[in-house]
N, CA and C atoms as a LAMMPS dump frame, in Angstrom:
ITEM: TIMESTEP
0
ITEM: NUMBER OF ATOMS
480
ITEM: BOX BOUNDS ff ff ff
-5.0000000000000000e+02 5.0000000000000000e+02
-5.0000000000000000e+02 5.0000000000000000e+02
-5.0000000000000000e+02 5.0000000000000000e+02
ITEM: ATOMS id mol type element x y z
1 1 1 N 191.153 470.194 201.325
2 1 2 C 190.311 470.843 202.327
3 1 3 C 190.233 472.338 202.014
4 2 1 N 188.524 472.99 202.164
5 2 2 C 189.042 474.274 201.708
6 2 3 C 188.864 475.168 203.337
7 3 1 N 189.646 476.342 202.892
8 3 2 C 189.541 477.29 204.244
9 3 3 C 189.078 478.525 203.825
10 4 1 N 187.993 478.638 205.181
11 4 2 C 187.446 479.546 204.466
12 4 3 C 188.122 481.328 204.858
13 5 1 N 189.242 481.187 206.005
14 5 2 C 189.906 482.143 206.08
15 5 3 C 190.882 481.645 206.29
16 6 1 N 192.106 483.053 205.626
17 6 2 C 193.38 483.12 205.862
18 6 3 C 194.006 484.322 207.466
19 7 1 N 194.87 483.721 208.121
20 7 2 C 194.916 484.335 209.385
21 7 3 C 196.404 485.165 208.708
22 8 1 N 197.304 485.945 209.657
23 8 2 C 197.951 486.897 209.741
24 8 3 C 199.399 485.719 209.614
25 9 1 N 200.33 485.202 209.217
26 9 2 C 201.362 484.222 208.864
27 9 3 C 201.771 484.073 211.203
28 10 1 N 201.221 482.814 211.337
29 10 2 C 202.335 482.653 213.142
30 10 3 C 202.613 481.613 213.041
31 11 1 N 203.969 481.123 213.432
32 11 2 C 204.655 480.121 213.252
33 11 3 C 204.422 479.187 214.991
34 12 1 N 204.427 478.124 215.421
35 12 2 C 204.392 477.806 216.289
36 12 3 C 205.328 478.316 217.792
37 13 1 N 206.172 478.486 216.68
38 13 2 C 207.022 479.312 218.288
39 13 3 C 206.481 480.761 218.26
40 14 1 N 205.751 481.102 217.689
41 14 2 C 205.14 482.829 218.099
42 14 3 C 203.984 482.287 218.735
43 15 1 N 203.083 481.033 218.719
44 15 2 C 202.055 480.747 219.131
45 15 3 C 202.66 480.188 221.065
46 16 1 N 203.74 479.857 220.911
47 16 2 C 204.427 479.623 222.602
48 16 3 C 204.662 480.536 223.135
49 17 1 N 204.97 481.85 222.581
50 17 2 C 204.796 482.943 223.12
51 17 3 C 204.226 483.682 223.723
52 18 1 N 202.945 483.315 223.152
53 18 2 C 201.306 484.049 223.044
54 18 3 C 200.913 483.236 224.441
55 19 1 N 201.22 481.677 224.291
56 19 2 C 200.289 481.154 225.483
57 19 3 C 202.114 481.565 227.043
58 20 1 N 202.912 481.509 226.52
59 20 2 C 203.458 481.884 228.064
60 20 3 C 203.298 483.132 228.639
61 21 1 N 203.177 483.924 227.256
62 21 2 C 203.17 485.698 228.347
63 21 3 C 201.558 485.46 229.089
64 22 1 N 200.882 484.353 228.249
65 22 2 C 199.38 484.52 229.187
66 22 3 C 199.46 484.027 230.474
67 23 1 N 200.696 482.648 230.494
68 23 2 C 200.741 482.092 231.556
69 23 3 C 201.494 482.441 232.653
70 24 1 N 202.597 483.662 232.09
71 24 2 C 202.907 484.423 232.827
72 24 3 C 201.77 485.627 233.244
73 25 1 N 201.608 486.229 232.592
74 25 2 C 200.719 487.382 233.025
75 25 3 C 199.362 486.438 234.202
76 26 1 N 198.936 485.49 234.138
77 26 2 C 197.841 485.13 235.146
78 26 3 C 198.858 483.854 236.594
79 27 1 N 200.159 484.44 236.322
80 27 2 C 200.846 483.602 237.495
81 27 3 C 201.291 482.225 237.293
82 28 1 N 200.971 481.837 235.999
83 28 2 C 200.865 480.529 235.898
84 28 3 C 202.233 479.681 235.244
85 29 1 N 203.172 480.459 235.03
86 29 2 C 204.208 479.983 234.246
87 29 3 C 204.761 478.635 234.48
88 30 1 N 204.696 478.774 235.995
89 30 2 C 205.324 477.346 236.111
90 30 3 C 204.763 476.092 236.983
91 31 1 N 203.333 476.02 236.28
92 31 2 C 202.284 474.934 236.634
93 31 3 C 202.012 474.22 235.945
94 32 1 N 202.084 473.147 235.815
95 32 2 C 201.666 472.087 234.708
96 32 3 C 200.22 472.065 234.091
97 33 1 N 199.431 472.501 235.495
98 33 2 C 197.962 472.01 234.872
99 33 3 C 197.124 473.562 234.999
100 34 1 N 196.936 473.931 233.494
101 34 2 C 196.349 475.265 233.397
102 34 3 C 194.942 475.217 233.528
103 35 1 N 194.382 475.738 234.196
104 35 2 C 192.589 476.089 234.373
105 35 3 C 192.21 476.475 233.722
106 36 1 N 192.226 476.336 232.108
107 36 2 C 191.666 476.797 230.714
108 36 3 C 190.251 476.765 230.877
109 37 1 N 189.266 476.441 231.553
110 37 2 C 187.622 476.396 231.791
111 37 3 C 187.887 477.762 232.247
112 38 1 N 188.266 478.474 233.618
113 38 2 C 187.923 478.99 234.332
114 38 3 C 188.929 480.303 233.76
115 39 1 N 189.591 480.156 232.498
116 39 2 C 190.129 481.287 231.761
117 39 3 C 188.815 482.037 230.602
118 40 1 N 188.047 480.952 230.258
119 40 2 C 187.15 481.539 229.248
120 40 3 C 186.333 481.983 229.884
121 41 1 N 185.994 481.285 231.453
122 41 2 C 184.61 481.388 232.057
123 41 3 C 185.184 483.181 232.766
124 42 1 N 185.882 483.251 233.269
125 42 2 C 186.393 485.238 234.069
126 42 3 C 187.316 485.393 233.448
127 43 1 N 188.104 485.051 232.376
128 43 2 C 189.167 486.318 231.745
129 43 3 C 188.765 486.593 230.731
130 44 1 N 187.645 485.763 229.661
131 44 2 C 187.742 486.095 228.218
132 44 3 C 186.016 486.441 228.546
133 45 1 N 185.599 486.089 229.752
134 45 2 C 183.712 486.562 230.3
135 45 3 C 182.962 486.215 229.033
136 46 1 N 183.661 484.629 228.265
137 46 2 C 182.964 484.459 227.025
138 46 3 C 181.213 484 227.878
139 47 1 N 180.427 483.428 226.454
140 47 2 C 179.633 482.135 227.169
141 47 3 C 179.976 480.755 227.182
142 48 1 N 178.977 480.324 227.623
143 48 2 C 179.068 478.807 227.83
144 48 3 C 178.136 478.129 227.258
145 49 1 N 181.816 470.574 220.226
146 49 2 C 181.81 472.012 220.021
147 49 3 C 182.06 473.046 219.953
148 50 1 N 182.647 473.748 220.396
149 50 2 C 183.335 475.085 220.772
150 50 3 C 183.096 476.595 219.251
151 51 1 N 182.843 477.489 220.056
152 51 2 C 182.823 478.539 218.717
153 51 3 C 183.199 479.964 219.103
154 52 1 N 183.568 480.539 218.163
155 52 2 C 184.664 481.524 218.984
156 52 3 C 183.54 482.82 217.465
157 53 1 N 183.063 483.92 218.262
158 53 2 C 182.251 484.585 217.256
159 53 3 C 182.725 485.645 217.855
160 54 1 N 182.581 486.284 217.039
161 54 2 C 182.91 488.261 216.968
162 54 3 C 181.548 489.117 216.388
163 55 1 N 180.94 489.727 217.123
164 55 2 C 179.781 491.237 216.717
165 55 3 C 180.101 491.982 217.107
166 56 1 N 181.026 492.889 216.118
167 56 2 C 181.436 494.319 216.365
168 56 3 C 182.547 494.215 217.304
169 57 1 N 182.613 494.675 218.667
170 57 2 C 183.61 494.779 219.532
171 57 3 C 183.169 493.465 220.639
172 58 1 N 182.154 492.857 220.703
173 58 2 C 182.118 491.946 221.12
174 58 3 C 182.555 490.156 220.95
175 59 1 N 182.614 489.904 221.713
176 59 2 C 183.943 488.43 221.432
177 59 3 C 183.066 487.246 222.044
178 60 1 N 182.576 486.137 221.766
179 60 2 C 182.15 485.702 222.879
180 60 3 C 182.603 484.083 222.744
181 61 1 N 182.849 482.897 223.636
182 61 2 C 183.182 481.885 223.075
183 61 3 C 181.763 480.721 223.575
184 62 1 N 181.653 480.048 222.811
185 62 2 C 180.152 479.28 222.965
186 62 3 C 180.927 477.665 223.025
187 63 1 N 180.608 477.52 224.194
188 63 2 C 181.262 475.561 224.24
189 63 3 C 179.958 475.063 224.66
190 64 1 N 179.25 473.794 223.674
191 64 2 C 178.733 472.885 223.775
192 64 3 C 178.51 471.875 225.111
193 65 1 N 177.594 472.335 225.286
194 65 2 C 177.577 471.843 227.029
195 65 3 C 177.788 470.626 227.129
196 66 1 N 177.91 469.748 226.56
197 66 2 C 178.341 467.932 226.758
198 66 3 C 180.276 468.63 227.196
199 67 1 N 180.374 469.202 225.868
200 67 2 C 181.792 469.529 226.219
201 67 3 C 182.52 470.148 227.507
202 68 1 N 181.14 471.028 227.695
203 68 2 C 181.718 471.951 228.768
204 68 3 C 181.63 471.215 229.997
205 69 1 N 180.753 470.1 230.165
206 69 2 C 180.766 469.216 231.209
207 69 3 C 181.892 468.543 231.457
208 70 1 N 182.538 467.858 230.561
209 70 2 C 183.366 467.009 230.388
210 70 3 C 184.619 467.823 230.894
211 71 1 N 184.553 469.094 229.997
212 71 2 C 186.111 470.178 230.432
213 71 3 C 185.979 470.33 232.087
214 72 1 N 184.665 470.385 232.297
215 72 2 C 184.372 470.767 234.184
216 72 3 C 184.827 469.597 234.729
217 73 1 N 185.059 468.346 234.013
218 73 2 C 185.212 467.028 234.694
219 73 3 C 186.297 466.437 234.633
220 74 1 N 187.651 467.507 233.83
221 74 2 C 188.656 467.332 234.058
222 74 3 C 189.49 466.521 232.716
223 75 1 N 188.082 466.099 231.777
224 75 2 C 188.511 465.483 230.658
225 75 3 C 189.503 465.805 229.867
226 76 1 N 190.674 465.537 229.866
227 76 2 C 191.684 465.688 228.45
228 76 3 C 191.449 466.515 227.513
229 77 1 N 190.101 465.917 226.852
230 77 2 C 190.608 466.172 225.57
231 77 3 C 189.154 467.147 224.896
232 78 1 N 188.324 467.222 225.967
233 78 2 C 187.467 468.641 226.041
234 78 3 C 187.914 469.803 226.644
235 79 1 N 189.117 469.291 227.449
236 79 2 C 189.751 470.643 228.063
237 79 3 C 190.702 471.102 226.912
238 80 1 N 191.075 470.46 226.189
239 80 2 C 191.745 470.76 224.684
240 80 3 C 190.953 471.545 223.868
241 81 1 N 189.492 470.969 223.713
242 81 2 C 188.77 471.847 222.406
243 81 3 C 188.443 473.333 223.074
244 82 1 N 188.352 473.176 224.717
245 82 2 C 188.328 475.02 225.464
246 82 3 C 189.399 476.125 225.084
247 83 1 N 190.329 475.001 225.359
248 83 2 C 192.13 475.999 224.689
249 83 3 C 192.075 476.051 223.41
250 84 1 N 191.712 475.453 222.191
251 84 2 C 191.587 475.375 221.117
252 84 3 C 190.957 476.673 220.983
253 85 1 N 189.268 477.119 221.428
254 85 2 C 188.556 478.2 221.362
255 85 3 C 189.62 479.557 221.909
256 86 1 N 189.945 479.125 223.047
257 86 2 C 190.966 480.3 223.882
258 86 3 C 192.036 480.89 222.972
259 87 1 N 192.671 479.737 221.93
260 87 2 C 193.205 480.581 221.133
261 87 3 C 192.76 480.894 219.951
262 88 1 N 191.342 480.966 219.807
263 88 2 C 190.91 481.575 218.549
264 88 3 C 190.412 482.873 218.996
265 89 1 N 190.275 482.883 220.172
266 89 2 C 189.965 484.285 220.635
267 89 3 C 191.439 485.207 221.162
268 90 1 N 192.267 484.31 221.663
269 90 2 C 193.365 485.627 221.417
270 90 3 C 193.561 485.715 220.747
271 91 1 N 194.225 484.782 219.352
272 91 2 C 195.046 484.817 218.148
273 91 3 C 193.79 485.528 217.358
274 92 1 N 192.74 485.516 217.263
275 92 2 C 192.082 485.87 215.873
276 92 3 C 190.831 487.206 216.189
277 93 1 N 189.867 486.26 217.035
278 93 2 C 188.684 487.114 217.413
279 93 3 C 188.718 488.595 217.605
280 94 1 N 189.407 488.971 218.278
281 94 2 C 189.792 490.973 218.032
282 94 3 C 190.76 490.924 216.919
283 95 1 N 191.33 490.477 216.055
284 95 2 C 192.293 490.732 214.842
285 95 3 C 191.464 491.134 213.974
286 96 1 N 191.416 492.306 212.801
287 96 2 C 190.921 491.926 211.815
288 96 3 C 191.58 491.67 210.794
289 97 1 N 193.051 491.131 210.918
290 97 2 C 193.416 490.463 210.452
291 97 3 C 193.428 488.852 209.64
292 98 1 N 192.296 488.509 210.43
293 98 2 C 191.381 487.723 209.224
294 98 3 C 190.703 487.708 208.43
295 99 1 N 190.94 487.37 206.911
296 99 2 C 190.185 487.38 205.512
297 99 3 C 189.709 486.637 204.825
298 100 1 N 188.968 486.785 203.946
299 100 2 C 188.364 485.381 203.123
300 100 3 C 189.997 485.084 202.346
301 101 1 N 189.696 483.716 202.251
302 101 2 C 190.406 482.99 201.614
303 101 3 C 189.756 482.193 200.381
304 102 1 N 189.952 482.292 199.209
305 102 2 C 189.223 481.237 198.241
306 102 3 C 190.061 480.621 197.682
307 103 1 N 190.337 479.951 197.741
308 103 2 C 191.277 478.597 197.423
309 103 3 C 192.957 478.878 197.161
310 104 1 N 193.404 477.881 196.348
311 104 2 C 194.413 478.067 196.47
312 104 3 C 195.577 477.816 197.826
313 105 1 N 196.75 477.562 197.716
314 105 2 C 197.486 476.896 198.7
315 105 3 C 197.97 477.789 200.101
316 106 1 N 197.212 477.582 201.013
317 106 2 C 197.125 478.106 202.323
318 106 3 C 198.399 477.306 203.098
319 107 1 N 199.35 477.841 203.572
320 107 2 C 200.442 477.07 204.131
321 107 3 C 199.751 477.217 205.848
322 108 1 N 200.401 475.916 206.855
323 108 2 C 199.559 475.489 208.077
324 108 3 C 199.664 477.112 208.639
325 109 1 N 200.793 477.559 208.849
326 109 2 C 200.583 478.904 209.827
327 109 3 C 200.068 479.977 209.536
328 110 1 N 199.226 480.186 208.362
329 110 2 C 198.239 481.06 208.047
330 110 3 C 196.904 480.029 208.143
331 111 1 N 196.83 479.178 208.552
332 111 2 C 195.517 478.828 209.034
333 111 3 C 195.268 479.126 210.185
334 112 1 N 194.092 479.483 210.481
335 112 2 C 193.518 479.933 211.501
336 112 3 C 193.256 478.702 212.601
337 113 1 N 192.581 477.149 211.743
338 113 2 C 192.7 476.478 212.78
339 113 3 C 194.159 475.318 212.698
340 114 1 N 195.141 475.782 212.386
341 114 2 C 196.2 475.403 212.958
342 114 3 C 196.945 475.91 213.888
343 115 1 N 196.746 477.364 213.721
344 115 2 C 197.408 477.826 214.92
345 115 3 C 196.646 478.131 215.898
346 116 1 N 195.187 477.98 216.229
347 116 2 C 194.535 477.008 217.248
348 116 3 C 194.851 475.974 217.965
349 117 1 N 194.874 475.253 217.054
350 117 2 C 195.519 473.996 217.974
351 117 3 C 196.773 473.838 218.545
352 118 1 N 197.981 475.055 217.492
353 118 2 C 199.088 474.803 217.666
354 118 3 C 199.401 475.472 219.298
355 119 1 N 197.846 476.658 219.483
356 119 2 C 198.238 477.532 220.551
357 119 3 C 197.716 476.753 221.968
358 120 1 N 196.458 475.802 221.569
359 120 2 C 195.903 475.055 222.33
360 120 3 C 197.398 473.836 223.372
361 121 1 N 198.077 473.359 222.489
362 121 2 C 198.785 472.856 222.679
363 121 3 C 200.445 473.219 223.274
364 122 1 N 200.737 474.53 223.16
365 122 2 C 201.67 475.017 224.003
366 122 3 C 201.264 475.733 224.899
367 123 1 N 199.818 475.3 225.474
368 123 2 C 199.147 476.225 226.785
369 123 3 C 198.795 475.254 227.402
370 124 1 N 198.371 474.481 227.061
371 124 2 C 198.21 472.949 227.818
372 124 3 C 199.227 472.057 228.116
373 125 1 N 200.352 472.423 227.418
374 125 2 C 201.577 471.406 227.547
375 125 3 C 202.534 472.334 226.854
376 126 1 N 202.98 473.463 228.517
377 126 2 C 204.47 474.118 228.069
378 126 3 C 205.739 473.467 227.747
379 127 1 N 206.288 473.745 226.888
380 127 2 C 207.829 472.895 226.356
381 127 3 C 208.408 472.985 228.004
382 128 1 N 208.797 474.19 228.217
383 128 2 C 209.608 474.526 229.579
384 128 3 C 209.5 473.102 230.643
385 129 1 N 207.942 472.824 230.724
386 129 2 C 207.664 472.548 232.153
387 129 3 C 208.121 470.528 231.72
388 130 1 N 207.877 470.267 230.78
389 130 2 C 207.769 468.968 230.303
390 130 3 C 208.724 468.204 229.64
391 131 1 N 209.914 468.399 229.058
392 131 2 C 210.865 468.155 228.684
393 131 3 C 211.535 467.335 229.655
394 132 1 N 211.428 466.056 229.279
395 132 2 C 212.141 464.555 229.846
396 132 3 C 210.992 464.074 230.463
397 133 1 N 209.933 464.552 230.321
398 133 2 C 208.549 463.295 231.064
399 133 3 C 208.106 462.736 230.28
400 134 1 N 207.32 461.593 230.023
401 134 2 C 206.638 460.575 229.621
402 134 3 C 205.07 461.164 229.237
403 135 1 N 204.706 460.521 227.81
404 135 2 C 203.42 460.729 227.809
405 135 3 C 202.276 460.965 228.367
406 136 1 N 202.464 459.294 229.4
407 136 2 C 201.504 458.942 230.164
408 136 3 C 201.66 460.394 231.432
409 137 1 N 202.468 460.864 231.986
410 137 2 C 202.726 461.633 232.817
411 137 3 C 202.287 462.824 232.453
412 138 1 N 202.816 463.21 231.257
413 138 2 C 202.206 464.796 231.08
414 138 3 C 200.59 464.748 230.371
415 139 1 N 200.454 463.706 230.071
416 139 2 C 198.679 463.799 230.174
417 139 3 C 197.886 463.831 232.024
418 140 1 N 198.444 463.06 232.385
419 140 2 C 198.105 463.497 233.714
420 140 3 C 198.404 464.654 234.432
421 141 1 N 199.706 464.897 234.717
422 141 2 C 199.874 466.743 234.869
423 141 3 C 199.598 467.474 234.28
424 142 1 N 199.193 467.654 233.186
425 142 2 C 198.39 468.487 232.339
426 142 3 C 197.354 468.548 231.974
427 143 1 N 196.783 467.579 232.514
428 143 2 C 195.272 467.556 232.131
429 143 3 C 194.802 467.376 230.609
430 144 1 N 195.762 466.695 229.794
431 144 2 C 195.197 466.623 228.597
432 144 3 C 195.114 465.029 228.093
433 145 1 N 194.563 464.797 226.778
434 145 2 C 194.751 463.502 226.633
435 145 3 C 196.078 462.765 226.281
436 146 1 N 195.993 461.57 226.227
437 146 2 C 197.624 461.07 226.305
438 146 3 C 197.986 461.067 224.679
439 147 1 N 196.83 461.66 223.834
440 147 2 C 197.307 461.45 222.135
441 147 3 C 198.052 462.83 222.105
442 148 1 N 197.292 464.314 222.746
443 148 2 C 197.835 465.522 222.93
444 148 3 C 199.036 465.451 223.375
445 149 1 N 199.533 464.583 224.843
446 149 2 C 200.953 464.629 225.273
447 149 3 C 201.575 463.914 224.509
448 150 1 N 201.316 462.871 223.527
449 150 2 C 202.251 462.21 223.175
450 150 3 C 202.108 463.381 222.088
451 151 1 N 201.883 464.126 221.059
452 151 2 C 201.787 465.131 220.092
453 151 3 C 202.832 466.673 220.426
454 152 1 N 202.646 466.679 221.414
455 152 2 C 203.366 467.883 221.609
456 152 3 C 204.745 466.997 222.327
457 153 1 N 204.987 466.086 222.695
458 153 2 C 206.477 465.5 222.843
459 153 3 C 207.395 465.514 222.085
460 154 1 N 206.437 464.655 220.714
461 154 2 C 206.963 464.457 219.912
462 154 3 C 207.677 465.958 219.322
463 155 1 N 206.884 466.887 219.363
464 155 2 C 206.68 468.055 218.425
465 155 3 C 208.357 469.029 219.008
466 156 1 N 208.547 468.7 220.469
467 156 2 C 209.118 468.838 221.373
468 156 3 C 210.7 468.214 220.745
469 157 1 N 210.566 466.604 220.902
470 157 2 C 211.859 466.326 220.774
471 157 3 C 212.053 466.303 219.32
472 158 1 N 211.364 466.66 218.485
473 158 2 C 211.573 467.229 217.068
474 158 3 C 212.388 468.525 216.965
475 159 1 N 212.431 469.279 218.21
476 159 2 C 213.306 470.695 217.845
477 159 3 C 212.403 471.762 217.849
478 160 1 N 210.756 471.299 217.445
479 160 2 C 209.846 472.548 217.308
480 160 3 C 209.188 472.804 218.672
């Protein structure tokens, strides 16, 4: 697979970081189910698939309206591809710490969309809050799909 940028080296536990000081800083630390729609829609004042673009000092995030319906409707795993965008706009979009990359071996935490997802996924499903629940459970308290909760469990009782 080629990439076409290399991001700044974040390891997944710097990416749990990133999403708790957010979830601290907006009150949210210790809620299971984060309002990631209504973070892009008044904190990041992006617009409304998912694409996360930068012009100049402007940031804006563009979700595919099937998607954005679905995220409004509580869906799993469109409310995933919103957090996915959410962290391409904290982690990357004001950085210019992103560069072309032309080939050659890109390890996961200098990818840009790994630590997307990796950030998507410790904002949607904090280690803290979830540790000893069940798949089926933290897809429902969290609002994500049950492949996401079973993914970050695992990722969980792995040590990471």
């Amino acid at each position: 697979m080629m990439h076409a940028f290399r991001a700044l080296p974040m390891k997944r536990a710097e990416t749990r970081v990133v999403a708790h000081n957010l979830r601290r800083s907006l009150g949210l630390a210790g809620r299971l189910w984060f309002p990631v729609l209504q973070l892009v829609e008044h904190a990041f004042r992006g617009d409304s698939h998912g694409l996360t673009e930068r012009d100049g000092d402007s940031v804006c995030i563009k979700i595919r309206e099937d998607i954005y319906d679905r995220a409004y409707a509580d869906e799993g795993r469109d409310r995933g591809k919103v957090g996915h965008e959410a962290g391409h706009y904290l982690l990357h979009a004001r950085s210019p710490a992103l560069h072309r990359h032309f080939g050659g071996e890109l390890k996961s935490y200098e990818d840009p969309e790994w630590q997307a997802k990796a950030f998507q996924g410790e904002l949607l499903v904090p280690k803290h809050l979830v540790v000893g629940m069940s798949a089926v459970d933290v897809a429902r308290e969290c609002g994500v799909s049950y492949d996401a909760a079973e993914y970050q469990l695992k990722l969980y009782a792995a040590g990471k």
